[in-house]
DSSP file (Angstrom, degrees, kcal/mol; ACC not computed):
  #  RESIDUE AA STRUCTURE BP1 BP2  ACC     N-H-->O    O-->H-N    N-H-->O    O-->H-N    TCO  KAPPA ALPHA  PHI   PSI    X-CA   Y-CA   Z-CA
    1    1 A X              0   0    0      0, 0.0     2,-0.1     0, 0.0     0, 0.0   0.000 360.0 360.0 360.0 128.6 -102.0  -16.6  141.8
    2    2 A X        -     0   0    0      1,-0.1     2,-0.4     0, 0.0     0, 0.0  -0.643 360.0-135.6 -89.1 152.1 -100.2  -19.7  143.0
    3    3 A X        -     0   0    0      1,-0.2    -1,-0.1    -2,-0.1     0, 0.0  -0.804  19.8-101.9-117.8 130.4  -96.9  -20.0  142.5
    4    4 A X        -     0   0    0     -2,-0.4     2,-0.8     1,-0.2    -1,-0.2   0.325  38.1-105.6 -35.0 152.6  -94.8  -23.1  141.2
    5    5 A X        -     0   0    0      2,-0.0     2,-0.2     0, 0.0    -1,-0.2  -0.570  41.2-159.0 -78.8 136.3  -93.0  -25.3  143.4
    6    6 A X        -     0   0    0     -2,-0.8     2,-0.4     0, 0.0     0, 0.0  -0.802   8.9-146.7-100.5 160.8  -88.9  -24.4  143.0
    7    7 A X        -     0   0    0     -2,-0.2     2,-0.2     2,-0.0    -2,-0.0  -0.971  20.8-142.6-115.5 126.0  -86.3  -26.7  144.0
    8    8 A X        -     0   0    0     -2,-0.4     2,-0.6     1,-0.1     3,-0.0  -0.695  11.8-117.9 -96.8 179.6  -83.0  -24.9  145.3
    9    9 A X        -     0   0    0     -2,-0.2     2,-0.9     1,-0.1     4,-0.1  -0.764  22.8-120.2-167.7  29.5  -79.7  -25.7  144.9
   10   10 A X  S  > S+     0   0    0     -2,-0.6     4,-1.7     1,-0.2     5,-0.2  -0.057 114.3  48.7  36.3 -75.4  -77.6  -26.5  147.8
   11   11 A X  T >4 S+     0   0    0     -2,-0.9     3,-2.5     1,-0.2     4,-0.4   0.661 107.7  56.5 -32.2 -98.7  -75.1  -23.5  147.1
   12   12 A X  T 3> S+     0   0    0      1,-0.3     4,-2.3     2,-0.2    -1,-0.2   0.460 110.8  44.7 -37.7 -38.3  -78.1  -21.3  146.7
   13   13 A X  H 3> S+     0   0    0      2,-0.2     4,-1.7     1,-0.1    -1,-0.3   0.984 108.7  51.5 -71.3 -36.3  -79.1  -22.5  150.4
   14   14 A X  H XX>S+     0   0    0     -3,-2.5     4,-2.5    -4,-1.7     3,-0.7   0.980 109.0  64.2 -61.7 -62.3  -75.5  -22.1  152.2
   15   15 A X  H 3>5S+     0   0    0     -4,-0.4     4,-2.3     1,-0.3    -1,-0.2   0.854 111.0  27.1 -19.0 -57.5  -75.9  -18.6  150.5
   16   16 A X  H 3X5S+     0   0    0     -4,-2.3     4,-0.9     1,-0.2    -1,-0.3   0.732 121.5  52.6 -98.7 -13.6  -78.7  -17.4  152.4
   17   17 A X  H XX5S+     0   0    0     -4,-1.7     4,-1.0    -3,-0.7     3,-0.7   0.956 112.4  50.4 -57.9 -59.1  -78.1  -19.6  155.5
   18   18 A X  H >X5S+     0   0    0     -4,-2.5     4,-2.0     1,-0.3     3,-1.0   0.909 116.1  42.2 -37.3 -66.6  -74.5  -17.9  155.2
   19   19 A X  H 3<<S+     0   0    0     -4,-2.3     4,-0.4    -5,-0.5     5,-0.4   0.806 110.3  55.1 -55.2 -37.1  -76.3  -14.4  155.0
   20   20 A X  H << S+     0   0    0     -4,-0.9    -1,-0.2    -3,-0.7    -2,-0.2   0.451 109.7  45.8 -97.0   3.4  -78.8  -15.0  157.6
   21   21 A X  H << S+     0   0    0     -4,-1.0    -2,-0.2    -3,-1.0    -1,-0.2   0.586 104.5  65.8-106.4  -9.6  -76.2  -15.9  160.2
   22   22 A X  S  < S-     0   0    0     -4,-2.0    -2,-0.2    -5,-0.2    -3,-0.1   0.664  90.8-155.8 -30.7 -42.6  -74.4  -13.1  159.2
   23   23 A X        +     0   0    0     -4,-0.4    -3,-0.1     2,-0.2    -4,-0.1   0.423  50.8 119.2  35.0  24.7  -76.8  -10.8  160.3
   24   24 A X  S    S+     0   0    0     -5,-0.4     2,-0.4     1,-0.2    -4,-0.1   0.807  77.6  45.6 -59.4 -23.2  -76.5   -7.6  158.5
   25   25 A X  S    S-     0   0    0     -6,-0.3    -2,-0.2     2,-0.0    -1,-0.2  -0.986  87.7-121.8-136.4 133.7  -79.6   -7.7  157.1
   26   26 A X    >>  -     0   0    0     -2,-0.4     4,-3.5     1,-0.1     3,-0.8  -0.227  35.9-103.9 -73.6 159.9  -82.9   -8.6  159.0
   27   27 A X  H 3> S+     0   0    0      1,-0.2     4,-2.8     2,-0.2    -1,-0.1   0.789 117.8  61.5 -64.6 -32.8  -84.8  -11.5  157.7
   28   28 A X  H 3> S+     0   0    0      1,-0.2     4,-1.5     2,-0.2    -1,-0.2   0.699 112.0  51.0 -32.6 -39.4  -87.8   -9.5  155.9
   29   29 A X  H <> S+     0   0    0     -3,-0.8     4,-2.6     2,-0.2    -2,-0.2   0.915 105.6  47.5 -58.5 -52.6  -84.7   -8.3  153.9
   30   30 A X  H  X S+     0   0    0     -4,-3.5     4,-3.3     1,-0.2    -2,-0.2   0.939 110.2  54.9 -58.3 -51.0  -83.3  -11.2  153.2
   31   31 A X  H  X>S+     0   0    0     -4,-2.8     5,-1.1    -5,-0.3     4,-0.6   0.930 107.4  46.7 -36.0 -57.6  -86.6  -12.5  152.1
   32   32 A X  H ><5S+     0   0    0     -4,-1.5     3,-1.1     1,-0.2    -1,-0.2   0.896 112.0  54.9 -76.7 -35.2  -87.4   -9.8  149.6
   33   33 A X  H 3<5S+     0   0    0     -4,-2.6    -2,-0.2     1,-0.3    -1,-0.2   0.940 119.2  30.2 -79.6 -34.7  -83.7  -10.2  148.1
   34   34 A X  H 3<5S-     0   0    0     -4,-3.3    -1,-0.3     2,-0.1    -2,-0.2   0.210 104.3-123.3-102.5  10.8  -83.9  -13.8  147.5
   35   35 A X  T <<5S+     0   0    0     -3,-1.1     2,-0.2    -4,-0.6    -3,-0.2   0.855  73.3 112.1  40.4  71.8  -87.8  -14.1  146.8
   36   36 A X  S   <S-     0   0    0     -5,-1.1     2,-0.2    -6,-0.0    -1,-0.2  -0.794  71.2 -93.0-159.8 155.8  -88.3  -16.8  149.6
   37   37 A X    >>  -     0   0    0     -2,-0.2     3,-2.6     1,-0.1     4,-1.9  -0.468  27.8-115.0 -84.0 166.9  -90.1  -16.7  152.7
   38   38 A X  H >> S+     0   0    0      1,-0.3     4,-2.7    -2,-0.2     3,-2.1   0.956 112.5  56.2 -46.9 -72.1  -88.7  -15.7  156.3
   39   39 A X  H 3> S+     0   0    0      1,-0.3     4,-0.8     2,-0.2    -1,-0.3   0.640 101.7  52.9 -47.1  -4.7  -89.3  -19.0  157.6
   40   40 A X  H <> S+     0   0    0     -3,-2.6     4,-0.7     2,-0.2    -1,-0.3   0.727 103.4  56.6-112.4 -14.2  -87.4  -20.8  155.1
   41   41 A X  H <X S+     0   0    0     -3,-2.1     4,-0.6    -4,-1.9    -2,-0.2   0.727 110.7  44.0 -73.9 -32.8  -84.5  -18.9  155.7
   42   42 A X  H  X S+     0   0    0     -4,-2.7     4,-1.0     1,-0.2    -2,-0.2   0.731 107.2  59.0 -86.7  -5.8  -84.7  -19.9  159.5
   43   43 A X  H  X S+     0   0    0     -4,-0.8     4,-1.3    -5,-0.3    -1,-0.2   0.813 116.9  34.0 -87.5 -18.9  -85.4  -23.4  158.7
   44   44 A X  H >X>S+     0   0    0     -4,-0.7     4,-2.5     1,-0.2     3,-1.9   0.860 112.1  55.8 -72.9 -82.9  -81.8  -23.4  156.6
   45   45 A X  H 3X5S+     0   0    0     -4,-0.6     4,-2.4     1,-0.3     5,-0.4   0.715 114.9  44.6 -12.5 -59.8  -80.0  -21.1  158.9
   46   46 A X  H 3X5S+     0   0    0     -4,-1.0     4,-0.9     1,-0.2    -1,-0.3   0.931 113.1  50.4 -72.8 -37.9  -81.1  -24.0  161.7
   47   47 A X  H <X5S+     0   0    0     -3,-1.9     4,-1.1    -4,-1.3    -1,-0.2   0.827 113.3  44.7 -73.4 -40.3  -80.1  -26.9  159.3
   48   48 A X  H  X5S+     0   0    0     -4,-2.5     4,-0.8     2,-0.2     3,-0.5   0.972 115.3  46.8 -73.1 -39.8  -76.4  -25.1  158.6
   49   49 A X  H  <<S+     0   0    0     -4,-2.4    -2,-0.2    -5,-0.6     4,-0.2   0.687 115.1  51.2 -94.9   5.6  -75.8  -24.4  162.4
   50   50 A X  H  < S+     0   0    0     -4,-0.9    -1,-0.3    -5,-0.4    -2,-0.2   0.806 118.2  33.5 -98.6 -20.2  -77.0  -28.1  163.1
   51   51 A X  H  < S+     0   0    0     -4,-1.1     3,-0.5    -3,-0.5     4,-0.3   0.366  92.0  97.1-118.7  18.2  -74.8  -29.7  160.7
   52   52 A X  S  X S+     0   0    0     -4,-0.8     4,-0.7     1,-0.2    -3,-0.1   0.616  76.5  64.4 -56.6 -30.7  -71.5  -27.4  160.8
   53   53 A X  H >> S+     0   0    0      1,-0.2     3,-0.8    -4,-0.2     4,-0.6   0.914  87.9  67.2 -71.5 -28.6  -69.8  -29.3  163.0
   54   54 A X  H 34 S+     0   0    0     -3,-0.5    -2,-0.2     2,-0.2    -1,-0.2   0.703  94.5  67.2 -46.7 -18.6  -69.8  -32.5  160.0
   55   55 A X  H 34 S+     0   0    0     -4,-0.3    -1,-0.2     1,-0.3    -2,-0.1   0.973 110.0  33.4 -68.7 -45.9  -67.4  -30.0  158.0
   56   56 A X  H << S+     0   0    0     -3,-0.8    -1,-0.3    -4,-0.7    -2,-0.2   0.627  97.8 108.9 -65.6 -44.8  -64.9  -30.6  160.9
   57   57 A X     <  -     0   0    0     -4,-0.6     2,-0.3     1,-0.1    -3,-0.0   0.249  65.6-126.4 -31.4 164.3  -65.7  -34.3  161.8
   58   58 A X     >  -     0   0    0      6,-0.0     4,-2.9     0, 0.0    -1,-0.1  -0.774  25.6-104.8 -96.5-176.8  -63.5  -36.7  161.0
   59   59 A X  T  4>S+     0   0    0     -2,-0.3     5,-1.4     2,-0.2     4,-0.2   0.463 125.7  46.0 -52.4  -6.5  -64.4  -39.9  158.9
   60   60 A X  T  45S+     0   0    0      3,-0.2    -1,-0.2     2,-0.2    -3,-0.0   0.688 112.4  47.4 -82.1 -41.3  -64.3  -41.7  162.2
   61   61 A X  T  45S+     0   0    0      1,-0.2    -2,-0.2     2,-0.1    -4,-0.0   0.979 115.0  44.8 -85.2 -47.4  -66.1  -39.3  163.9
   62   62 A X  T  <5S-     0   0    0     -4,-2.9    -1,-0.2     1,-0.1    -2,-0.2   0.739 114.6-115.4 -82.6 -19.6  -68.9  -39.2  161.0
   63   63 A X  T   5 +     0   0    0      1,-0.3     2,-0.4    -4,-0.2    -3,-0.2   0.979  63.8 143.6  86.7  69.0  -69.0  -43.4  160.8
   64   64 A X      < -     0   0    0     -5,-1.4     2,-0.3    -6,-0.0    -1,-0.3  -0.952  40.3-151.6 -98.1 147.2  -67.9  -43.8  157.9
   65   65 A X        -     0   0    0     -2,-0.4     3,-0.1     1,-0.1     4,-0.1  -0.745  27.0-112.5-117.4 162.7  -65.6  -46.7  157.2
   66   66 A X  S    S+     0   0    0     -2,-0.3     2,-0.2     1,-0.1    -1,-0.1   0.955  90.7   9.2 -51.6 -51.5  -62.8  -46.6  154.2
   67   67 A X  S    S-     0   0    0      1,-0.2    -1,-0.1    -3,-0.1     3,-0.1  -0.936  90.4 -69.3-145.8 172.2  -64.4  -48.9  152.3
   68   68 A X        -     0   0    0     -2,-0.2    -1,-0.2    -3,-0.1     2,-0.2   0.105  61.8 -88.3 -50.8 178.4  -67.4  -51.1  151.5
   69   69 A X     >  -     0   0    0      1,-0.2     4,-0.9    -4,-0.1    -1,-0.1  -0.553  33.3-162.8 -62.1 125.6  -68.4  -54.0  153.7
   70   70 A X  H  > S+     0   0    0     -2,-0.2     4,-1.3     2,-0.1    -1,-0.2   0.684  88.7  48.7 -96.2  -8.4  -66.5  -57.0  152.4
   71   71 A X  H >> S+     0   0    0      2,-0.2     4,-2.5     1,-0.2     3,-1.4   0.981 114.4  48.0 -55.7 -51.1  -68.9  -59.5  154.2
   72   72 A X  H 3> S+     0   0    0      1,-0.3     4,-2.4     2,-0.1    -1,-0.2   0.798 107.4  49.7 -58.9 -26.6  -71.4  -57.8  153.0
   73   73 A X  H 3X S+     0   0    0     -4,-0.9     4,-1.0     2,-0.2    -1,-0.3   0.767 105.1  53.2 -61.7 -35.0  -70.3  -57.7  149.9
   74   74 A X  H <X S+     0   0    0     -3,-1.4     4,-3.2    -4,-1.3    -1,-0.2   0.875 111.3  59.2 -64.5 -31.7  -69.3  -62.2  149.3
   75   75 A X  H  X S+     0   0    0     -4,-2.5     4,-1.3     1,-0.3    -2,-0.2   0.978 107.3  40.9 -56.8 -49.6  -73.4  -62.5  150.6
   76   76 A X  H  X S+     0   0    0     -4,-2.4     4,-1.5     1,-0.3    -1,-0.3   0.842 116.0  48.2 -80.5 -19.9  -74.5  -60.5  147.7
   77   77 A X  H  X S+     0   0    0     -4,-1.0     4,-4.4     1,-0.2    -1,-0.3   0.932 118.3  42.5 -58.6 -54.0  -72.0  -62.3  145.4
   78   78 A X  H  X S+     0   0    0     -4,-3.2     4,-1.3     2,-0.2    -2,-0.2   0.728 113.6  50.4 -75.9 -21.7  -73.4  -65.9  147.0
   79   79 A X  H  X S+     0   0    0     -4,-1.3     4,-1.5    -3,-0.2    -2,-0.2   0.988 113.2  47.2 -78.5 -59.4  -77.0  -64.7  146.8
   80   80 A X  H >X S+     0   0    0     -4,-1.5     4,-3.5     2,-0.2     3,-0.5   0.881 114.4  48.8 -19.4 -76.3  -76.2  -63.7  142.8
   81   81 A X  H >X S+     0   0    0     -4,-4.4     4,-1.1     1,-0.2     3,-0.5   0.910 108.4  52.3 -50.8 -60.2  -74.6  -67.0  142.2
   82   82 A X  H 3X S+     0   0    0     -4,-1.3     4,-1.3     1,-0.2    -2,-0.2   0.635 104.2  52.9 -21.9 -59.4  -77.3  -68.5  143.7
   83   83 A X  H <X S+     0   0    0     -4,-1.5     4,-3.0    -3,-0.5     5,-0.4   0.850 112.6  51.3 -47.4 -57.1  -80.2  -66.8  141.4
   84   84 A X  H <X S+     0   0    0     -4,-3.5     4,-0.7    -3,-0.5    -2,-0.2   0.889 106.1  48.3 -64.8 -36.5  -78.2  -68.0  138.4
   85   85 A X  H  X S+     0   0    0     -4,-1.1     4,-2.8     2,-0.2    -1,-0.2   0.844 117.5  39.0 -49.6 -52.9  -77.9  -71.3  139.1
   86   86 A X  H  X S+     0   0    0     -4,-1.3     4,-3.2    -5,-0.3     5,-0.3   0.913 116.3  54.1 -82.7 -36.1  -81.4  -71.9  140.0
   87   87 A X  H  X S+     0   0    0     -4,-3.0     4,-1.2     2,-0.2     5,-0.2   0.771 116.0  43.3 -78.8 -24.5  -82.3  -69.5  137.0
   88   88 A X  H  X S+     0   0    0     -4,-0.7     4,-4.9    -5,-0.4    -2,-0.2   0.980 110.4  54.3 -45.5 -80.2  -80.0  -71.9  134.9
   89   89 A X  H  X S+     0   0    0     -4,-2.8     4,-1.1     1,-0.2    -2,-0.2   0.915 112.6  38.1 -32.8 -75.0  -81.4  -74.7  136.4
   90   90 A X  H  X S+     0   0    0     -4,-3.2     4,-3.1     1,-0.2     3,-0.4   0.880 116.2  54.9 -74.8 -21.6  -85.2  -74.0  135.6
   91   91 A X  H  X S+     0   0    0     -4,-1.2     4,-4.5    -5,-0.3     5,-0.4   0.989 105.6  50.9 -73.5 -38.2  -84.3  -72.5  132.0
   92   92 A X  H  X S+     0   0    0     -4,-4.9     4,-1.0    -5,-0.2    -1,-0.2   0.845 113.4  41.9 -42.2 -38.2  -82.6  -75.6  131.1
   93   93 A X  H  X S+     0   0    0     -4,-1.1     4,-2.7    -3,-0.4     3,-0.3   0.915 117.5  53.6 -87.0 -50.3  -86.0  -78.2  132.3
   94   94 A X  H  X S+     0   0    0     -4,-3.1     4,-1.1     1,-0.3    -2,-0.2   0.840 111.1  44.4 -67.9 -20.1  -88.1  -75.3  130.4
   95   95 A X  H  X S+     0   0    0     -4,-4.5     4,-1.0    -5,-0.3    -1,-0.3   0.779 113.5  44.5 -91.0  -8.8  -85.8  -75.9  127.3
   96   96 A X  H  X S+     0   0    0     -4,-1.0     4,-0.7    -5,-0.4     5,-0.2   0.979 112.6  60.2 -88.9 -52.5  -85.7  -79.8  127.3
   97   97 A X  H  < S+     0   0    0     -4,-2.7     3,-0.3     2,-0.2    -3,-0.1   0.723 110.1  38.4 -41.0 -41.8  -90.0  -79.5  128.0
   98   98 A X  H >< S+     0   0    0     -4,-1.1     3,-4.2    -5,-0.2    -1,-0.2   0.987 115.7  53.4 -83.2 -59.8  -90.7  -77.5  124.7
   99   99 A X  H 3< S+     0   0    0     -4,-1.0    -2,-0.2     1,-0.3    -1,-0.2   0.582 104.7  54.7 -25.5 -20.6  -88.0  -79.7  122.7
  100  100 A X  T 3<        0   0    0     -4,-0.7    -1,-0.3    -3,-0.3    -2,-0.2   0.624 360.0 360.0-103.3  -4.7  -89.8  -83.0  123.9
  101  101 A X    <         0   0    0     -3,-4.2    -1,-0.3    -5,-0.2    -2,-0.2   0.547 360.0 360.0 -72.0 360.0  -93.0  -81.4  122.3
């Protein structure tokens, strides 16, 4: 019988990553206690010890900036005006067209 796909949890992964670098319990164990297979416990377990170090990072280190882009931010402002104007523009010719009807 096939079985639906689950989605887990984040916690729920750190859990069993947490557990499976622990080692106390071999992975077959781990498997049956948290009704998943082995291999998806070593693809987390790889995934925590590959991204452990971000905990630590700073915001510098991780490229993150304080705050958004202000260039980017006036473009999308000037593109916006832009759109309205022109959207202005044509609603205005499309209301004087039906009026002259």
């Amino acid at each position: 019988m096939k079985r639906t796909r689950r989605n887990h949890s984040a916690t729920f992964k750190a859990k069993v990553a947490l557990a499976a670098i622990k080692g106390d319990k071999t992975l077959a164990e781990l498997a049956e206690q948290f009704e998943i297979h082995a291999s998806q416990i070593t693809q987390w377990k790889g995934q925590l010890q590959e991204g452990a170090s971000g905990v630590f990072a700073t915001a510098a280190e991780r490229g993150e900036s304080a705050g958004p882009d202000v260039k980017e931010l006036h473009a999308k402002i000037g593109q916006l005006a832009m759109e309205n104007d022109f959207l202005a523009a044509a609603l205005g010719r499309a209301s004087d067209a039906s009026a002259k009807r």
